[in-house]
N, C-alpha and C positions, 0 to 999 in steps of 0.2 A: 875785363876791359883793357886792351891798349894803348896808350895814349903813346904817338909819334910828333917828335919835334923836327922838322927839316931846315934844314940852313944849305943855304948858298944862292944858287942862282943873279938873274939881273940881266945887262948886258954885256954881250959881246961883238965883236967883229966875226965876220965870217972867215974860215979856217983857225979861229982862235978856240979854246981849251976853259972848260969849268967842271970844278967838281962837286957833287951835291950832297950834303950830308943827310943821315935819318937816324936818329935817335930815338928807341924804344922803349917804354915803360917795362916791367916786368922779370920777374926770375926764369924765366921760361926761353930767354931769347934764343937759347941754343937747339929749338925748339920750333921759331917761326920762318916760313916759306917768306924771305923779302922780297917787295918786287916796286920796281918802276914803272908811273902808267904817265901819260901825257894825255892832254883836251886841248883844243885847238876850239873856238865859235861852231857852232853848228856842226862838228864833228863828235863821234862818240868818241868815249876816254878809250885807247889803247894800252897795249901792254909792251913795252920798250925794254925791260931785262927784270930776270928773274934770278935769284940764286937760290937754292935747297935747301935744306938743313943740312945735305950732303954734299952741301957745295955745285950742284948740278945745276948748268944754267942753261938762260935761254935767252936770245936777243930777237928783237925786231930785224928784219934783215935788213933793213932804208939804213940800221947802226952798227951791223956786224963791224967788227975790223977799226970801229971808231967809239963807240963805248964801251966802258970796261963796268962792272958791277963786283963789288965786291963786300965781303962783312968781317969786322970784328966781332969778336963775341965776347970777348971782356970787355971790350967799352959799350955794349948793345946797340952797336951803329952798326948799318948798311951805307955803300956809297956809290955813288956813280960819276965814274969819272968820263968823261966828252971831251973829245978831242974832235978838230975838222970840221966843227959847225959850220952846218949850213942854217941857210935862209929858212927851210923847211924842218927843220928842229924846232925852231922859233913854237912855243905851247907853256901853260900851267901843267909842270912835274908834278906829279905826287909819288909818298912815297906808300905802297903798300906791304901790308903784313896778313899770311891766312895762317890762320890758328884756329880751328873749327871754325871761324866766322873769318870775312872780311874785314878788316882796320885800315882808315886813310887819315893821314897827314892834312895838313891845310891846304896845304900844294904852294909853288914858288913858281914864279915866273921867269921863263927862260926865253931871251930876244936876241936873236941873230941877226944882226944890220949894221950895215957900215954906215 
């Protein structure tokens, strides 16, 4: 079992900047596929960035060029850093981890509004 802690989120202004942190249980991190998903009401959860164990990533294209994903692995966090928020960022982040199975974080809420 995983157990993931995420911090950050909240509000922001739009073109304004957050970073989201994820914290993972485990001796194995060096190990787990990190990823970021978003949920919005009545929309299914998406997949917004992924990083590897090889460091090999993947973005949503609506955040290419505007989130960055990245991980430490001595501290067992993954992060995602947002920049250029829009309106339409506006979702409950989670953070996920595959390790033979799926593991999700509580999720945080991230609001884009002036």
């Amino acid at each position: 079992q995983v157990q993931l802690v995420e911090s950050g989120g909240g509000t922001v202004q739009p073109g304004g900047s957050q970073i989201l942190s994820c914290q993972a249980s485990g001796s194995s991190f060096t190990s787990y596929i990190m990823g970021w998903y978003r949920q919005t009401p009545g929309k299914e959860r998406e997949r917004v960035a992924q990083i590897s164990t090889e460091d090999g990533l993947y973005y949503l294209d609506s955040v290419k060029g505007r989130f960055t994903i990245s991980r430490d692995n001595a501290k067992n966090t993954a992060y995602l850093q947002m920049r250029d928020l829009k309106p339409e960022d506006t979702a409950v982040y989670y953070c996920n981890v595959y390790f033979f199975q799926h593991f999700w974080g509580q999720g945080t809420q991230v609001t884009v509004s002036s």
